[in-house]
C-alpha positions as CSV (number, residue, x, y, z in Angstrom):
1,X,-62.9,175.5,112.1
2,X,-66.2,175.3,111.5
3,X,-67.2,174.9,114.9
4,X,-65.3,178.2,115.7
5,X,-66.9,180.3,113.6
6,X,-70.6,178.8,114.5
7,X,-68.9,180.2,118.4
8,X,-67.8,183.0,116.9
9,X,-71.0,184.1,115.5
10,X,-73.5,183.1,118.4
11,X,-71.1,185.5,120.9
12,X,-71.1,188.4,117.9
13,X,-75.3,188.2,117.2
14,X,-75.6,188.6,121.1
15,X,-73.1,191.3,121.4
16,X,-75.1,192.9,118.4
17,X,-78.7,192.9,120.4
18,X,-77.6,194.2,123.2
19,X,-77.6,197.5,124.0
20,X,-77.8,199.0,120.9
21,X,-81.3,200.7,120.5
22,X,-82.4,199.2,123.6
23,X,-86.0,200.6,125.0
24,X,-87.7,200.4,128.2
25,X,-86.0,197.3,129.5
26,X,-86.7,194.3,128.9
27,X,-88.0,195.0,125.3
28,X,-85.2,195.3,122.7
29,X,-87.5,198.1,120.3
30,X,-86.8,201.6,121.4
31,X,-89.4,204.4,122.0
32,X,-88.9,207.7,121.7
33,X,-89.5,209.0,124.9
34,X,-86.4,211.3,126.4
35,X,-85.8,212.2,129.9
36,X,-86.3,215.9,129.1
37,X,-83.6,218.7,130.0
38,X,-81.4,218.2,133.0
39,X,-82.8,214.8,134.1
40,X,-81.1,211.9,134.3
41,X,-82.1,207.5,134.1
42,X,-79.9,205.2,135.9
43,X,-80.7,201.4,134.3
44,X,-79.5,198.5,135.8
45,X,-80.1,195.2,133.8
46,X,-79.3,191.7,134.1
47,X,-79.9,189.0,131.4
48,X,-79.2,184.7,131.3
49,X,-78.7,183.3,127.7
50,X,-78.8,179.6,126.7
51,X,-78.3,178.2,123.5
52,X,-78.1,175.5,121.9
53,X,-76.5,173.9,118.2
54,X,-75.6,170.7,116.8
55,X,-72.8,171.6,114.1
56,X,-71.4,168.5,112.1
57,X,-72.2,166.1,114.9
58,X,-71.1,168.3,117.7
59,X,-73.3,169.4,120.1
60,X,-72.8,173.0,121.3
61,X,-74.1,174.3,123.9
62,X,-73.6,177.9,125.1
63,X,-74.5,179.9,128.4
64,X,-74.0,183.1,129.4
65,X,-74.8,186.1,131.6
66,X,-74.9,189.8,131.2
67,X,-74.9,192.4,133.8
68,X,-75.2,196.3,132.3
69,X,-75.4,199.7,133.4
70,X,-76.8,202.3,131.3
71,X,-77.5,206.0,131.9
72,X,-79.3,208.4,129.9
73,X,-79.0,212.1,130.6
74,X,-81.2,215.0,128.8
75,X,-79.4,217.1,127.3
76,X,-82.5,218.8,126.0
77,X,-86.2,218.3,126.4
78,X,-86.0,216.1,123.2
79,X,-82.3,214.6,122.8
80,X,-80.7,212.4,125.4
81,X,-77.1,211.4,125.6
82,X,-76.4,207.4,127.0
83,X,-73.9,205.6,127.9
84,X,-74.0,201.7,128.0
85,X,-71.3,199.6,129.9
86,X,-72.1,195.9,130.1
87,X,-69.8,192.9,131.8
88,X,-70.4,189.5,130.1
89,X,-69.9,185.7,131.2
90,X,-69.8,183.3,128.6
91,X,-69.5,179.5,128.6
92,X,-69.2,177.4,125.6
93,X,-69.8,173.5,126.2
94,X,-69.2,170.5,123.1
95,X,-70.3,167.7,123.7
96,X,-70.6,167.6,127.1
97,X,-66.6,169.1,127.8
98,X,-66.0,173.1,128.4
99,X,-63.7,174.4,125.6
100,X,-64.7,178.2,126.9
101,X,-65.2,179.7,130.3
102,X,-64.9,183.6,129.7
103,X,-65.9,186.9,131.4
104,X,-65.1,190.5,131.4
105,X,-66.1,193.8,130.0
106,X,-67.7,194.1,126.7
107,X,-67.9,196.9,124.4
108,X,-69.2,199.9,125.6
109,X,-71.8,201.8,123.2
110,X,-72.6,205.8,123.2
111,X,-75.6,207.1,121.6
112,X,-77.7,210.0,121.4
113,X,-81.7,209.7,121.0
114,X,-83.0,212.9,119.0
115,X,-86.8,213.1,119.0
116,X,-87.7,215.4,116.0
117,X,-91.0,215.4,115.3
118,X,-94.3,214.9,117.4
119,X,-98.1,215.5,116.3
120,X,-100.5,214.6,119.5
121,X,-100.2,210.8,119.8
122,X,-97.4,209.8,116.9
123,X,-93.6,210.8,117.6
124,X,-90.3,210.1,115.3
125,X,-87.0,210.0,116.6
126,X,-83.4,208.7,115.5
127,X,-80.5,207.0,117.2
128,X,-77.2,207.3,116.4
129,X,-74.6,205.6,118.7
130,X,-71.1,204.3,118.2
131,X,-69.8,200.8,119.9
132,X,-66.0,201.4,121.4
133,X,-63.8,197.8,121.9
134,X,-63.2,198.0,125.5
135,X,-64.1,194.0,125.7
136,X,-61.5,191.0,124.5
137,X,-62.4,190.4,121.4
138,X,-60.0,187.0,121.3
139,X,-62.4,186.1,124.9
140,X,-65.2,186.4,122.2
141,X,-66.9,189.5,124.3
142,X,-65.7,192.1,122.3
143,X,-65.7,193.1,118.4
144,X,-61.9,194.2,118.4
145,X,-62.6,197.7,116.1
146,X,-64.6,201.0,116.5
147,X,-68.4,200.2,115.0
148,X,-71.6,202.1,114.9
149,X,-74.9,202.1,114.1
150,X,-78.4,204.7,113.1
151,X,-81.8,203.8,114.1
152,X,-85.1,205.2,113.0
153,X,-87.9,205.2,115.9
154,X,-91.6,205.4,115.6
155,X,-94.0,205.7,118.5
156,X,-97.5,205.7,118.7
157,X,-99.2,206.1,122.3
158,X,-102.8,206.0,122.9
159,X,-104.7,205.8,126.7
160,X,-103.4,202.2,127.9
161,X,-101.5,201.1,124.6
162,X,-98.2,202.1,123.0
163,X,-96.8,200.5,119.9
164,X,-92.9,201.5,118.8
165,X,-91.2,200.7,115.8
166,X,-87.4,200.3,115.1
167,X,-85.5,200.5,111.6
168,X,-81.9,200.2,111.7
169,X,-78.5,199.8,110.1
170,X,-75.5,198.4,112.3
171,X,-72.0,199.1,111.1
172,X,-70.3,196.1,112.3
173,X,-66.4,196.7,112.4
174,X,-65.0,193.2,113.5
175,X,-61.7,190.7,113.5
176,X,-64.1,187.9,113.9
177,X,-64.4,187.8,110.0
178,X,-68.5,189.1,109.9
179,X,-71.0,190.6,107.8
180,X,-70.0,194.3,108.5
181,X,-73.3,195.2,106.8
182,X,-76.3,194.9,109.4
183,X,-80.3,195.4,109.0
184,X,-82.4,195.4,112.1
185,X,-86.3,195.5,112.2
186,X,-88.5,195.3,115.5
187,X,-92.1,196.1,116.4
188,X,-92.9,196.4,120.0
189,X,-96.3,196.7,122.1
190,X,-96.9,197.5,125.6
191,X,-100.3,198.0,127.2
192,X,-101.1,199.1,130.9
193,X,-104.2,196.5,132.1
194,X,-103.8,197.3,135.3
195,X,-102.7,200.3,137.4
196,X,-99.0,200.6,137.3
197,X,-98.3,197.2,135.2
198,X,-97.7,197.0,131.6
199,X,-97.3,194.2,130.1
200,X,-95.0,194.1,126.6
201,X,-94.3,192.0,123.5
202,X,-91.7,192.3,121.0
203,X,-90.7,190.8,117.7
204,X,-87.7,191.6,115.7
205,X,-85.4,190.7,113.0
206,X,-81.6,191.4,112.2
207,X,-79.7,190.1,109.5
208,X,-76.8,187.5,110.4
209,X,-73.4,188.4,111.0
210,X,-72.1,184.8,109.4
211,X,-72.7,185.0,105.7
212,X,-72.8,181.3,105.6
213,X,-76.1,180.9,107.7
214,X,-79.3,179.9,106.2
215,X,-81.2,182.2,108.6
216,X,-81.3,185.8,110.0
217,X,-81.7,185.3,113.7
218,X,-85.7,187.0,114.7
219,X,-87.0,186.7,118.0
220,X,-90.2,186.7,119.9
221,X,-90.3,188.1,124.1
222,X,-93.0,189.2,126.3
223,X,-92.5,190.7,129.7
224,X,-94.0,192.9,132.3
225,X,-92.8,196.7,133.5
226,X,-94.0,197.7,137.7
227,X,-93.8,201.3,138.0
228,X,-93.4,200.9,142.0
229,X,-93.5,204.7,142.0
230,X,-93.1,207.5,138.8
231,X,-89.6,207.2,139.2
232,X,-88.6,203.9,140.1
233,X,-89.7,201.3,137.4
234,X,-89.1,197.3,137.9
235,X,-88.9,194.7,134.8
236,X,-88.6,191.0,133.7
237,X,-89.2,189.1,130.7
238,X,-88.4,186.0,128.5
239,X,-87.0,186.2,125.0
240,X,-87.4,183.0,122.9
241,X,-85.2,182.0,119.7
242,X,-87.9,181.9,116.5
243,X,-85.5,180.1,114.3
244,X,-82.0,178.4,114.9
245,X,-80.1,181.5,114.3
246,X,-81.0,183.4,117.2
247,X,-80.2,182.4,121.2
248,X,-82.8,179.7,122.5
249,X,-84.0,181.2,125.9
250,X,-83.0,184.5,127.7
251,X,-84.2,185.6,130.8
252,X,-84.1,189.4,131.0
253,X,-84.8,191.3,134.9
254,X,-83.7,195.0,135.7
255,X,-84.6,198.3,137.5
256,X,-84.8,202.1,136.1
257,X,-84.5,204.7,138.3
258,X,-85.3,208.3,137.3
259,X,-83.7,211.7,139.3
């Protein structure tokens, strides 16, 4: 049983961090940049997870894939609408023997990004969204019940750097037996060196969904954006587990495309 729940709560923590709040792919902070009235952002994201455990002499290891499509729409020069539909593979391995070969649609999130104040180079904004079951949750890729969440976003941009800040609380409705109750903190950095590149780096912290861990799971990725033109923007970075309760390695990759 114990086993199940450890399963349980590795599938849940990555359901949770993805796509809530999610920024400029691939960092996980948010900015509060909009599309402004009438335009729209097509994303198209991919990510490979790998993790890890040893529970009570068990050695689990998990992989999995994500593919997502989300699309923001500007429903004013400072408030977006987006819609987030990912598809998820999961694999669960113990001990060398697959107990769990999943896939399928996840939960599908809807927000709105509100930017409400701006003074020259600081901006605020807040996110509200709300996280719909459409995924199995007994396949483990779905939280089985209507949750939400509000995030606070701070932005700071300044010639070739741009730091964002994210404070949020996740409402996280489940049947997997979870913390319903969820913090999230993240800092994020980019900086343009070079025309058209930015390289980015992100930290972050959320509390953990399994009430019995010893750890909130915080995480540490770096990455690159190529704007190949002002509306067509390329991406790829690695996010790395700081502690055992967040997901070893992920490999993150995607393309945004502006109209």
């Amino acid at each position: 049983m114990r086993i199940i729940n450890v399963i349980a709560g590795i599938l849940l923590i990555n359901l949770l961090l993805s796509p809530a709040a999610q920024a400029a792919h691939p960092l996980v902070t948010d900015d509060t940049g909009t599309q402004g009235k009438g335009k729209f952002q097509l994303e198209l994201t991919g990510e490979y997870n790998k993790d890890k455990e040893n529970v009570a002499g068990v050695s689990v290891k998990e992989t999995g894939h994500e593919a997502a499509a989300t699309i923001s729409y500007g429903a004013g020069e400072a408030i977006d609408l987006v819609l987030s539909c990912p598809y998820q593979w999961v694999k669960t391995e113990e001990n060398g023997t697959t107990t769990a070969d999943e896939d399928g649609i996840s939960d599908t999130v809807v927000e709105a990004k509100w930017r409400f104040w701006q003074q020259e180079c600081f901006s605020l904004a807040l996110k509200p969204g709300i996280r719909f079951p459409t995924g199995n949750d007994e396949k483990g890729l779905g939280a089985g019940k209507v949750g939400g969440h509000l995030f606070f976003i701070g932005s700071w941009e300044l010639d070739a750097w741009a730091i964002h800040t994210n404070l949020g609380y996740i409402r996280n409705e489940n049947k997997a037996d979870e913390q319903k109750n969820i913090w999230h903190a993240s800092l994020a950095a980019t900086w343009k060196f070079v025309k058209d590149i930015k390289l980015a780096a992100n930290v972050g912290i959320e509390r953990n969904p399994d009430d019995s861990a010893k750890h909130d799971p915080a995480f540490l990725l770096g990455g690159l954006i190529y704007s190949v033109t002002e509306n067509i923007d390329f991406d790829c970075g690695v996010k790395c587990g700081i502690n055992e309760a967040e997901t070893d390695f992920s490999f993150l990759a995607g393309v945004a495309l502006r109209f």
